[in-house]
Jmol script that loads the backbone (N, CA, C; Angstrom):
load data "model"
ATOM      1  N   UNK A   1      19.198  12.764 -36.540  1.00  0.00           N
ATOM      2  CA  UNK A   1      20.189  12.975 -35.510  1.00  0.00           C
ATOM      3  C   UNK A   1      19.567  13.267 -34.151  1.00  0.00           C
ATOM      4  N   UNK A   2      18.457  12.753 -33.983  1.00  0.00           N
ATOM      5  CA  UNK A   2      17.837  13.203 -32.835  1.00  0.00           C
ATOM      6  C   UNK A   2      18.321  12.241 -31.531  1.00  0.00           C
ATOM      7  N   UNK A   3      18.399  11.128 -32.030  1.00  0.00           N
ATOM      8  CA  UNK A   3      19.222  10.160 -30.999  1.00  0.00           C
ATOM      9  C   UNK A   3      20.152  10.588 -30.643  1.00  0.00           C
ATOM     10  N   UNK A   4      21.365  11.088 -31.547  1.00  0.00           N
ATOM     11  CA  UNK A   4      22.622  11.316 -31.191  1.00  0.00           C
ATOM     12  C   UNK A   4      22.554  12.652 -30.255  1.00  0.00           C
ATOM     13  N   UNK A   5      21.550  13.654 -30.948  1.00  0.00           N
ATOM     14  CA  UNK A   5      21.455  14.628 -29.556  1.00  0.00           C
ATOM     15  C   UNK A   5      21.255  14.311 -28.302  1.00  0.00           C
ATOM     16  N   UNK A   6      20.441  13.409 -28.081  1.00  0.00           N
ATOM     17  CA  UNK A   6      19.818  12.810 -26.809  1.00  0.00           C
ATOM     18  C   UNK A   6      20.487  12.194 -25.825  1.00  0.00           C
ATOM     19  N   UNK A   7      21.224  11.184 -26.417  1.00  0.00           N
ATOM     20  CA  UNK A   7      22.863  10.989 -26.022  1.00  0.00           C
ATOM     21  C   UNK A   7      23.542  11.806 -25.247  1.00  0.00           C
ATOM     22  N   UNK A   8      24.287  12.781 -26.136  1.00  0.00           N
ATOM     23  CA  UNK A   8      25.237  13.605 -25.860  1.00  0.00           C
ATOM     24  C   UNK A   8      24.591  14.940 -24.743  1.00  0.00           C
ATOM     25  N   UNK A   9      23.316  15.108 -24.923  1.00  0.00           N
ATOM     26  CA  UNK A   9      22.369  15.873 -23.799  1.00  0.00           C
ATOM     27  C   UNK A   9      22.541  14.647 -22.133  1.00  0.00           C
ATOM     28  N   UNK A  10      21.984  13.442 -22.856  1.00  0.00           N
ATOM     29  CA  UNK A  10      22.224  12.841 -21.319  1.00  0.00           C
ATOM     30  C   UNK A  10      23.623  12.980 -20.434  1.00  0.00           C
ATOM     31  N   UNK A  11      24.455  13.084 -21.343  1.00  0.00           N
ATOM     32  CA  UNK A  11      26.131  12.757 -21.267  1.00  0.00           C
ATOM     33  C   UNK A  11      26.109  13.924 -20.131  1.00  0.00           C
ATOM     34  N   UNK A  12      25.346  14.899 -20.155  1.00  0.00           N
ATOM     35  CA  UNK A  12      25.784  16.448 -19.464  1.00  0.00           C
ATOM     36  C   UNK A  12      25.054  16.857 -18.308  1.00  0.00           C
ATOM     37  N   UNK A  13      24.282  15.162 -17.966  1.00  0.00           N
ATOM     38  CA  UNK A  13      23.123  15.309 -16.689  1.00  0.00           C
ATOM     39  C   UNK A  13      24.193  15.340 -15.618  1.00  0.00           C
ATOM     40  N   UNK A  14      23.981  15.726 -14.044  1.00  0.00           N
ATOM     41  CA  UNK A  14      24.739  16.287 -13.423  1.00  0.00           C
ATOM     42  C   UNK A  14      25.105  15.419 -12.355  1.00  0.00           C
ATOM     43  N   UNK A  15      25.921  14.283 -11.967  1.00  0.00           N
ATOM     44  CA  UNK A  15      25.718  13.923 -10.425  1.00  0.00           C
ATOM     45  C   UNK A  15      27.256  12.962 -10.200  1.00  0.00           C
ATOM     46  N   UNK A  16      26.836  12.924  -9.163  1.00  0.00           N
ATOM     47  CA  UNK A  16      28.196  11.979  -8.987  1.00  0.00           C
ATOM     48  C   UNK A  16      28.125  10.329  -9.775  1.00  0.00           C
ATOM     49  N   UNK A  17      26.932   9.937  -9.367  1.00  0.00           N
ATOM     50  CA  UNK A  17      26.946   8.003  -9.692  1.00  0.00           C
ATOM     51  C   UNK A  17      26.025   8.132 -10.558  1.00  0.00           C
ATOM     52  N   UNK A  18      25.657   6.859 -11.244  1.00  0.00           N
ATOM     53  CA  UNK A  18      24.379   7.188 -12.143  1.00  0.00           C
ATOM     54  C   UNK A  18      23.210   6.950 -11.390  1.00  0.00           C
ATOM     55  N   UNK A  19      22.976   6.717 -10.376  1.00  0.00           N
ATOM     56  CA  UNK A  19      22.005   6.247  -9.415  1.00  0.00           C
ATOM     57  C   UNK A  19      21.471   8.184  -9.321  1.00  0.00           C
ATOM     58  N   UNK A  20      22.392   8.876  -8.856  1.00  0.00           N
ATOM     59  CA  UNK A  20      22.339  10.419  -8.803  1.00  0.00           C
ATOM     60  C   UNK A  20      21.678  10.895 -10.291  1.00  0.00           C
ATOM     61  N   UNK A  21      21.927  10.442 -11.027  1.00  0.00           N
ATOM     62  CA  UNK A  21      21.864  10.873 -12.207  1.00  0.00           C
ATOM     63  C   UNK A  21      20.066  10.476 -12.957  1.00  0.00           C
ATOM     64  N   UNK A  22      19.971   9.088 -12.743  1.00  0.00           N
ATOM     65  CA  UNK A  22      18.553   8.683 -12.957  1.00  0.00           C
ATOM     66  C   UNK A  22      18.199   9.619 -11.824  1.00  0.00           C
ATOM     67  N   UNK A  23      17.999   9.452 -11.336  1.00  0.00           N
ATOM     68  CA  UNK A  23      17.250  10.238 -10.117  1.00  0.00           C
ATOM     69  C   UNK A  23      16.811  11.655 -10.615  1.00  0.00           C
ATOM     70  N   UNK A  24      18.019  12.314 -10.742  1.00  0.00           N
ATOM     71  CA  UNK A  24      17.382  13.535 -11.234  1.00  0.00           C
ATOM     72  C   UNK A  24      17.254  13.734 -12.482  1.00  0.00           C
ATOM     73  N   UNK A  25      17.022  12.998 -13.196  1.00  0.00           N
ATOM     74  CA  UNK A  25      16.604  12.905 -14.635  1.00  0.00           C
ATOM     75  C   UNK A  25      15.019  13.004 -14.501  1.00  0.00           C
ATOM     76  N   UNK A  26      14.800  11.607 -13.753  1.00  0.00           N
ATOM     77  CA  UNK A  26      13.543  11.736 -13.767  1.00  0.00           C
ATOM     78  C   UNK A  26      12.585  12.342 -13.035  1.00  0.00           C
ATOM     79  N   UNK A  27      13.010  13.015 -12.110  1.00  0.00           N
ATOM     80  CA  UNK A  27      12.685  13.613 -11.499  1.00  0.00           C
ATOM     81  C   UNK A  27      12.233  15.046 -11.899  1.00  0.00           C
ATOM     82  N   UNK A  28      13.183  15.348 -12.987  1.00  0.00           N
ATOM     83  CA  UNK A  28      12.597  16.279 -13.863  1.00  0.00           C
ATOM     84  C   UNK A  28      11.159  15.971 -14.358  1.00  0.00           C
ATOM     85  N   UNK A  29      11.678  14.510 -15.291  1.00  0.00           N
ATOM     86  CA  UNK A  29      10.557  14.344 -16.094  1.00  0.00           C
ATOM     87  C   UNK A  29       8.861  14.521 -15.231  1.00  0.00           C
ATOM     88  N   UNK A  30       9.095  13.921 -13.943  1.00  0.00           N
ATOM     89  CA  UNK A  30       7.859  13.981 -13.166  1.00  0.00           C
ATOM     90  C   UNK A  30       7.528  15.443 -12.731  1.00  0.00           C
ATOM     91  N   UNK A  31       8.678  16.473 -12.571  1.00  0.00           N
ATOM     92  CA  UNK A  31       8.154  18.247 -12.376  1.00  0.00           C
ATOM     93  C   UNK A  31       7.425  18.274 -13.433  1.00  0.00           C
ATOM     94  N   UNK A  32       8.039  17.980 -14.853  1.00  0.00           N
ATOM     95  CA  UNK A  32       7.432  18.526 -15.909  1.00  0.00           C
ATOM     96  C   UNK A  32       5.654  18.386 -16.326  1.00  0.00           C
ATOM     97  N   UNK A  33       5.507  16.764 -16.173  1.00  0.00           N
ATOM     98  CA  UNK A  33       4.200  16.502 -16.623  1.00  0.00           C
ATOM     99  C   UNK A  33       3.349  16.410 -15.220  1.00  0.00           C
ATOM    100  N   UNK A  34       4.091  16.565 -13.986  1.00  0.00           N
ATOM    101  CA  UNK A  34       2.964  16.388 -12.514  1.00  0.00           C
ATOM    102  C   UNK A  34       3.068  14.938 -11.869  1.00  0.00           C
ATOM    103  N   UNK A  35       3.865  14.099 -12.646  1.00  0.00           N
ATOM    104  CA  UNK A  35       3.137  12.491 -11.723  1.00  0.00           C
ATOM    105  C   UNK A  35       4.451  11.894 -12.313  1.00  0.00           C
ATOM    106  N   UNK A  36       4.597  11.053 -11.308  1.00  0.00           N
ATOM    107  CA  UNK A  36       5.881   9.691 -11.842  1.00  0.00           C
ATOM    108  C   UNK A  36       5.452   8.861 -12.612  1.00  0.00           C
ATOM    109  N   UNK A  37       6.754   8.883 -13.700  1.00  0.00           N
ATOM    110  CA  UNK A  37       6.642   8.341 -15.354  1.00  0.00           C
ATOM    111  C   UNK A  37       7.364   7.167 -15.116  1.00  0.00           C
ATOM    112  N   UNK A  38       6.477   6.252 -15.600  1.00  0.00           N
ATOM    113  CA  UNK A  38       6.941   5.094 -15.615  1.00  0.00           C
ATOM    114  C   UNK A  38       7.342   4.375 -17.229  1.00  0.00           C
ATOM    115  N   UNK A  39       8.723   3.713 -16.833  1.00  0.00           N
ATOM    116  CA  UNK A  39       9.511   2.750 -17.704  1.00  0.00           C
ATOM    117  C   UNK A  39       9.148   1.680 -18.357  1.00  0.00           C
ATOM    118  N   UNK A  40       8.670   1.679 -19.774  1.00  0.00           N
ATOM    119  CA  UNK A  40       8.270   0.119 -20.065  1.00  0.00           C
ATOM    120  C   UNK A  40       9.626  -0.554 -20.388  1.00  0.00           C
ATOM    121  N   UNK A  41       9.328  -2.107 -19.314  1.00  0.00           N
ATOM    122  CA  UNK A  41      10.978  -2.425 -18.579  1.00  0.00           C
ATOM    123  C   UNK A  41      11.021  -3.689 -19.717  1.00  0.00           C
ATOM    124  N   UNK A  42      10.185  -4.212 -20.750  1.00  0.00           N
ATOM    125  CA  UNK A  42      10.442  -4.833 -21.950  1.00  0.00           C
ATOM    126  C   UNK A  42      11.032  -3.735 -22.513  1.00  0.00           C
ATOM    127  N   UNK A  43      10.535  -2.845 -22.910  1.00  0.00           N
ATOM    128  CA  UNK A  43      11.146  -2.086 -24.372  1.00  0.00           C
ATOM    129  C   UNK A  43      12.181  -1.842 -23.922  1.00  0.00           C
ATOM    130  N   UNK A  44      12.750  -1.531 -22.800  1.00  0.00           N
ATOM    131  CA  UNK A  44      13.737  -0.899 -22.059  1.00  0.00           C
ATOM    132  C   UNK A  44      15.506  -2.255 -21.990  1.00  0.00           C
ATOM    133  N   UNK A  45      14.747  -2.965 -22.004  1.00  0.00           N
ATOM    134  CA  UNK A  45      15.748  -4.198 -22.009  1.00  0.00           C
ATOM    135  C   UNK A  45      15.905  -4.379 -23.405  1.00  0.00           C
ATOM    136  N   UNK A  46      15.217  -4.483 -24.304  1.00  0.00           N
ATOM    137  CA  UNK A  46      15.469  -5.039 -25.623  1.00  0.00           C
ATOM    138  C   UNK A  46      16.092  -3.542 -26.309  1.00  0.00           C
ATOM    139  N   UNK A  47      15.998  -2.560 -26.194  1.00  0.00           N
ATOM    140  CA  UNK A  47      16.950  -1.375 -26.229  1.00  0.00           C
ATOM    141  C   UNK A  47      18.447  -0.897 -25.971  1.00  0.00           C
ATOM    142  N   UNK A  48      18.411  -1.905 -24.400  1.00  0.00           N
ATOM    143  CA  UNK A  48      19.351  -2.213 -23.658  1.00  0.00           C
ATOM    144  C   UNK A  48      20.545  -3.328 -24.194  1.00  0.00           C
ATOM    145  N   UNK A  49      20.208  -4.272 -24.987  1.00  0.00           N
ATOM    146  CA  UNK A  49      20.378  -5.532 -25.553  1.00  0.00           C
ATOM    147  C   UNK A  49      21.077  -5.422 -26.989  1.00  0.00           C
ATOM    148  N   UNK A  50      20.054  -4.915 -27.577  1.00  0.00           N
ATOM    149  CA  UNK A  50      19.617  -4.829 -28.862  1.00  0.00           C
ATOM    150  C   UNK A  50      19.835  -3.474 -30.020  1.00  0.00           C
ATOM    151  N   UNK A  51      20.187  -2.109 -29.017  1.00  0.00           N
ATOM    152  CA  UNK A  51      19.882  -1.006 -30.018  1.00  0.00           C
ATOM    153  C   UNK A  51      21.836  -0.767 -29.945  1.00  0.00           C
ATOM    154  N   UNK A  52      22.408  -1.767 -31.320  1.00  0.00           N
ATOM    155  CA  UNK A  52      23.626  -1.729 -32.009  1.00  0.00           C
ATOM    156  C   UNK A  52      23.192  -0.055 -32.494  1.00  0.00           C
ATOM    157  N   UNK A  53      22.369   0.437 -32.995  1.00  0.00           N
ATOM    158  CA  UNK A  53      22.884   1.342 -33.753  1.00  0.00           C
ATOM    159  C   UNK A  53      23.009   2.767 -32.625  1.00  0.00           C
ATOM    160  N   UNK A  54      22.238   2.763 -31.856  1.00  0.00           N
ATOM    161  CA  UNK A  54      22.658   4.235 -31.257  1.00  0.00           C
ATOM    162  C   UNK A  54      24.235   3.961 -29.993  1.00  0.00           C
ATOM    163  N   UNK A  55      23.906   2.526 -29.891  1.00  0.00           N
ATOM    164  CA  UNK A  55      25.314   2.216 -29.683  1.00  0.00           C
ATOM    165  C   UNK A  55      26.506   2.602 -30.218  1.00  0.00           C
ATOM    166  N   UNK A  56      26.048   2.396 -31.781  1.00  0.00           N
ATOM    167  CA  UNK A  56      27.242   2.806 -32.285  1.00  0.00           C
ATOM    168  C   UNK A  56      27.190   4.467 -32.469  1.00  0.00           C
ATOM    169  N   UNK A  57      26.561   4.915 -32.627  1.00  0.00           N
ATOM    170  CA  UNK A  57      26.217   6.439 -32.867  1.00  0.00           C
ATOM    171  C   UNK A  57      27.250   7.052 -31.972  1.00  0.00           C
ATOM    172  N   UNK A  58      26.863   6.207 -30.503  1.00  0.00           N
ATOM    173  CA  UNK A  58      27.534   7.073 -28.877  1.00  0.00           C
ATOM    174  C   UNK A  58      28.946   6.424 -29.155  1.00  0.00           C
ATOM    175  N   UNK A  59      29.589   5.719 -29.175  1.00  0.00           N
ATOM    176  CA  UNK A  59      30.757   5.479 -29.630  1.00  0.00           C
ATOM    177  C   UNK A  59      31.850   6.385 -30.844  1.00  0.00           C
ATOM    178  N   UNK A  60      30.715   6.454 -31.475  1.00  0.00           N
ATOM    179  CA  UNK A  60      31.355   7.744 -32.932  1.00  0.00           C
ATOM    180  C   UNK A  60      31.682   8.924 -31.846  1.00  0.00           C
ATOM    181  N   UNK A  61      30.811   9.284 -31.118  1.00  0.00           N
ATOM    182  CA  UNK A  61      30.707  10.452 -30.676  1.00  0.00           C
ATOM    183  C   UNK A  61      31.655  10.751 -30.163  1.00  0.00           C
ATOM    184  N   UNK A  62      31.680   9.738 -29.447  1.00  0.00           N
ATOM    185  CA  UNK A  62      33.206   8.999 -27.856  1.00  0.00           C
ATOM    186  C   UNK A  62      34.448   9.889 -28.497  1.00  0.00           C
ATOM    187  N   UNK A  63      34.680   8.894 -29.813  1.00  0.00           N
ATOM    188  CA  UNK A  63      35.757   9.373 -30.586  1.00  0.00           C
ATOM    189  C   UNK A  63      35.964  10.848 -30.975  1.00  0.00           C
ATOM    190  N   UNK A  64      34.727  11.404 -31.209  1.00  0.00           N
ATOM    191  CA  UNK A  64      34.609  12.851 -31.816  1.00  0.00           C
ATOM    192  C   UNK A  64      35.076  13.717 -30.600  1.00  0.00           C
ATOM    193  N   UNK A  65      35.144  13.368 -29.205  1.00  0.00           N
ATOM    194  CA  UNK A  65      35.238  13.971 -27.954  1.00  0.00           C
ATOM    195  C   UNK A  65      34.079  14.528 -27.960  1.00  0.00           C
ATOM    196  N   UNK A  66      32.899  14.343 -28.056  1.00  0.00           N
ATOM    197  CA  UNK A  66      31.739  14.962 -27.866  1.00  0.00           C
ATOM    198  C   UNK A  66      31.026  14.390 -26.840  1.00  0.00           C
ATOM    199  N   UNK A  67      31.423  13.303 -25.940  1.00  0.00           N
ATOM    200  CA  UNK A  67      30.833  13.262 -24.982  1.00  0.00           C
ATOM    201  C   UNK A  67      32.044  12.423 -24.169  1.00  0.00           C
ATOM    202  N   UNK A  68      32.106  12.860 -22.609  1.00  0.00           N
ATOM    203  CA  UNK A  68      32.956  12.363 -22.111  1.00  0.00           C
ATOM    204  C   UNK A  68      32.633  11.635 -20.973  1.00  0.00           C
ATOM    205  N   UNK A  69      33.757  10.989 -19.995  1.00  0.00           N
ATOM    206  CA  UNK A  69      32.835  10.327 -19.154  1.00  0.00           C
ATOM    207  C   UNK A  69      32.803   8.732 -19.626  1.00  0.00           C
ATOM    208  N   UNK A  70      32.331   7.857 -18.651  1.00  0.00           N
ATOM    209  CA  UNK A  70      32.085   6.290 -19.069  1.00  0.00           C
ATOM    210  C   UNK A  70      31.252   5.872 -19.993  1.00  0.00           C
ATOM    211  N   UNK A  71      31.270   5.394 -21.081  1.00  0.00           N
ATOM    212  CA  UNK A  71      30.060   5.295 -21.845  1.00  0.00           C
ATOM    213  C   UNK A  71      28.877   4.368 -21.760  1.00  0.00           C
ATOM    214  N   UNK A  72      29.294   3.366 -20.833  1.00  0.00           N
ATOM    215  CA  UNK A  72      28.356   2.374 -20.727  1.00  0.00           C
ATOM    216  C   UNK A  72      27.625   3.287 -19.388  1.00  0.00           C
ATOM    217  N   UNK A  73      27.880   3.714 -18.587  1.00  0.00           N
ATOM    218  CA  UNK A  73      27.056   4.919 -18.375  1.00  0.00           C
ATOM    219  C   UNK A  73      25.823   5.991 -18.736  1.00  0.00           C
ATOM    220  N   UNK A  74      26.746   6.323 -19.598  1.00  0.00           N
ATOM    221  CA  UNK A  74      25.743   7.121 -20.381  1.00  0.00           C
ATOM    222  C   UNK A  74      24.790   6.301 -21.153  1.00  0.00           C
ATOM    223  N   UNK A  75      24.857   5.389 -21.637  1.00  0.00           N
ATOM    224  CA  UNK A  75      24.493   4.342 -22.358  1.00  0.00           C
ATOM    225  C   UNK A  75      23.438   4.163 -21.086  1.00  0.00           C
ATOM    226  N   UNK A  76      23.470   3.605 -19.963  1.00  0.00           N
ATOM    227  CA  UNK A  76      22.577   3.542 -19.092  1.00  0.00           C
ATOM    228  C   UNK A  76      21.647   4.562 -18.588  1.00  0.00           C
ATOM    229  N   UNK A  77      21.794   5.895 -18.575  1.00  0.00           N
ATOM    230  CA  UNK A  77      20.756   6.670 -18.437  1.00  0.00           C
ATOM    231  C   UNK A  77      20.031   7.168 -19.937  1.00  0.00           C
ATOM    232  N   UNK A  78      20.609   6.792 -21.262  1.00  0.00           N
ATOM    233  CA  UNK A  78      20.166   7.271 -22.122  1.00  0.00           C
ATOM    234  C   UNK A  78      19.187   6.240 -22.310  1.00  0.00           C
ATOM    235  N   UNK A  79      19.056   4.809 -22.880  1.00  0.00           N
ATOM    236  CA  UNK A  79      17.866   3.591 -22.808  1.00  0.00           C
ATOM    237  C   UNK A  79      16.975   3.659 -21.993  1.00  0.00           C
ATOM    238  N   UNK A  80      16.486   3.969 -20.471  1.00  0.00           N
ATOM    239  CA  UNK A  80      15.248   3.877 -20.165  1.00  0.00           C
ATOM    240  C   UNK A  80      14.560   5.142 -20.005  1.00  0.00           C
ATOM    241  N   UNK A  81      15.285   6.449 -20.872  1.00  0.00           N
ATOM    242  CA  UNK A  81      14.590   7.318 -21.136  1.00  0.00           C
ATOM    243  C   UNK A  81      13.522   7.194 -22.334  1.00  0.00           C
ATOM    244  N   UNK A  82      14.193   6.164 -23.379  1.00  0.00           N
ATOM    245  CA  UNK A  82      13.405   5.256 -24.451  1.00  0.00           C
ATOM    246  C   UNK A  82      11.851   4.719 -24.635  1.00  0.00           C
ATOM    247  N   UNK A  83      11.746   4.430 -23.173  1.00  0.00           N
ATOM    248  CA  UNK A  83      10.318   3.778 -23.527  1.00  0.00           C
ATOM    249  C   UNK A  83       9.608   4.454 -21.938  1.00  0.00           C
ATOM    250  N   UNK A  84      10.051   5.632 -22.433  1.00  0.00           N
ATOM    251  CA  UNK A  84       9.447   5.908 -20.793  1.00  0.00           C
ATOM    252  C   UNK A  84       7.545   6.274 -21.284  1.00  0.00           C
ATOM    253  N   UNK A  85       6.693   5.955 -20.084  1.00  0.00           N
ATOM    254  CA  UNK A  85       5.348   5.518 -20.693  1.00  0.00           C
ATOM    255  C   UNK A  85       4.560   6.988 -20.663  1.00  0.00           C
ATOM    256  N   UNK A  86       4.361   8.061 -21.894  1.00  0.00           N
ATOM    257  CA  UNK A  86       3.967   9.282 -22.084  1.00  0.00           C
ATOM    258  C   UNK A  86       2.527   8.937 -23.078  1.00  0.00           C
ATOM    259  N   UNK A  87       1.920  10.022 -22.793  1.00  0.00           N
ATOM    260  CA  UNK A  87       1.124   9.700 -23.824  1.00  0.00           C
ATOM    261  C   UNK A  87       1.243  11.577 -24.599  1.00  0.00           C
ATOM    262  N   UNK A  88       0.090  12.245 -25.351  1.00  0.00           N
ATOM    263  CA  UNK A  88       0.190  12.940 -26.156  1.00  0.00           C
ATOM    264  C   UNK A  88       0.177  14.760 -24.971  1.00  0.00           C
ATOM    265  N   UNK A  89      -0.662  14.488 -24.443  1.00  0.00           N
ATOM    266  CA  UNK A  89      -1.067  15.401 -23.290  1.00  0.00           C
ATOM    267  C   UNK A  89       0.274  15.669 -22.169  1.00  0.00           C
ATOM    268  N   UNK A  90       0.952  14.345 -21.690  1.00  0.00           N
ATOM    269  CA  UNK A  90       2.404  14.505 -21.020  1.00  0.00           C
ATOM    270  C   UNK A  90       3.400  15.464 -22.038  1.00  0.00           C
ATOM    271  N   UNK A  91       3.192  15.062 -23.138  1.00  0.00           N
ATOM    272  CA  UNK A  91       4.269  15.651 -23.896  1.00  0.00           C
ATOM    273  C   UNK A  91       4.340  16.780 -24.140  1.00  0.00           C
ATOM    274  N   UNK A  92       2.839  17.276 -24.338  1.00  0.00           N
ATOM    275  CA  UNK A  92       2.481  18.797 -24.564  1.00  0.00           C
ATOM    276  C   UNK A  92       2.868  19.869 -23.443  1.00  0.00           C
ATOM    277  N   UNK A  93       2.397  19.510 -22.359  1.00  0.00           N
ATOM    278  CA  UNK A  93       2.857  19.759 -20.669  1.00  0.00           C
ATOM    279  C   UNK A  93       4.839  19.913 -20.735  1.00  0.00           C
ATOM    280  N   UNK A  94       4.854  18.838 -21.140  1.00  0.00           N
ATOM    281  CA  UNK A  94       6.689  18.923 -20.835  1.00  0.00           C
ATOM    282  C   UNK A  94       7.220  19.969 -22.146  1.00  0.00           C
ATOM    283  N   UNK A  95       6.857  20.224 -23.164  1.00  0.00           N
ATOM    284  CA  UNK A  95       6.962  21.674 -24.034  1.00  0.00           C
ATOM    285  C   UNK A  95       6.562  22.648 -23.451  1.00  0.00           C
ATOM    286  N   UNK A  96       5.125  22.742 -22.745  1.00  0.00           N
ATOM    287  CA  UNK A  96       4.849  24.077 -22.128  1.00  0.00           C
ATOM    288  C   UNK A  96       5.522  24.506 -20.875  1.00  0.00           C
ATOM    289  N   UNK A  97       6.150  22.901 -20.352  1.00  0.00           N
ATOM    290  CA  UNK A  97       7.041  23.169 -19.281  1.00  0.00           C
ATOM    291  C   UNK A  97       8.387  24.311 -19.385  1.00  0.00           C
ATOM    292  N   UNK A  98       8.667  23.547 -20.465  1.00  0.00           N
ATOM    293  CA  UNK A  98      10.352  24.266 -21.380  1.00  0.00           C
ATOM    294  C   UNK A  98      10.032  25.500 -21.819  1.00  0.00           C
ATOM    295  N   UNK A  99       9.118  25.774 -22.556  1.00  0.00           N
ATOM    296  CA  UNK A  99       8.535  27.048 -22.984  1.00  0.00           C
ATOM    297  C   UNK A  99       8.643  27.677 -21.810  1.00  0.00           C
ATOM    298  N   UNK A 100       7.938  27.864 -20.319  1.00  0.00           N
ATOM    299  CA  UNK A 100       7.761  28.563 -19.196  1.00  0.00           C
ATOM    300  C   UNK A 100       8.984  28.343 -18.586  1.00  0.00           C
ATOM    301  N   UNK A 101      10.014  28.321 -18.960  1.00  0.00           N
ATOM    302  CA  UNK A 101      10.922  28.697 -18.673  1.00  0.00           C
ATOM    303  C   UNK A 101      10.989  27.321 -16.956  1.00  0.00           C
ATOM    304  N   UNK A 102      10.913  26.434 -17.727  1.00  0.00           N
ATOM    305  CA  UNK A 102      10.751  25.369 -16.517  1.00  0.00           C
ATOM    306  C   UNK A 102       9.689  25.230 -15.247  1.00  0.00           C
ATOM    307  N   UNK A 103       9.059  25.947 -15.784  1.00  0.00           N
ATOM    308  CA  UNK A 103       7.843  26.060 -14.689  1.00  0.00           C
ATOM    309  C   UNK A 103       6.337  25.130 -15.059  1.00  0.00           C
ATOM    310  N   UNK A 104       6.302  23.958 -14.612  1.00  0.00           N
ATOM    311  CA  UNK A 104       5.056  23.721 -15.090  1.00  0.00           C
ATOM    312  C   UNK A 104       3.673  24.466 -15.172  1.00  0.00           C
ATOM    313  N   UNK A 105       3.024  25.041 -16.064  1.00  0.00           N
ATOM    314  CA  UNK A 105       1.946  26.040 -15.882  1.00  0.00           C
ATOM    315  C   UNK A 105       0.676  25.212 -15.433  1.00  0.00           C
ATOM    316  N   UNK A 106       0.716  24.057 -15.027  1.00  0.00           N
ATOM    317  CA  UNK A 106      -1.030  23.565 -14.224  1.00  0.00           C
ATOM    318  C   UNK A 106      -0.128  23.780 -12.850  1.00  0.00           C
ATOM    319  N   UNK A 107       0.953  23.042 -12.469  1.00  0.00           N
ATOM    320  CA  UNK A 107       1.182  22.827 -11.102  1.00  0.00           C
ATOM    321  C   UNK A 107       2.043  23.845 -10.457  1.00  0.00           C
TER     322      UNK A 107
END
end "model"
wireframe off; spacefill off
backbone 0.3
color backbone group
């Protein structure tokens, strides 16, 4: 169920348009690890295309009222969080980020 969390977490990012919304999504992601994270824009399309099942997941949800709002929306900021390009060291950083209470501890 980790997808379906991820989803319903994006569903609750904050902005007016989704343009607002990527923005400060990732913008996080770049506080967290120090540097702008880049999108692999294959995996990101064939995700986009192709991923029937968390499609359907966010749709169940729709119904459950667990996430509100446009879904092809949400659907759009949730996929190119997918293949965003991390390696093992980014990831560790963005836990110690969350751990510190949002504070990155190198920067």
């Amino acid at each position: 169920m980790v997808n379906a969390r991820a989803i319903v977490t994006t569903s609750l990012v904050k902005g007016d348009t989704l343009l607002e919304r990527q923005q400060r999504l990732f913008e996080m992601f770049r506080r967290y690890i120090g540097r702008e994270v880049e999108v692999n824009q294959s995996i990101f399309w064939a995700k986009k295309t192709q991923d029937n099942l968390n499609r359907a997941i966010a749709y169940m949800m729709l119904n459950f009222g667990l996430i509100d709002g446009n879904l092809e929306e949400v659907l759009d900021l949730y996929f190119p969080q997918c293949p965003v390009m991390t390696n093992c060291q980014d990831l560790a950083l963005m836990a110690a980020t969350l751990a510190n209470a949002g504070l990155n501890p190198i920067t």
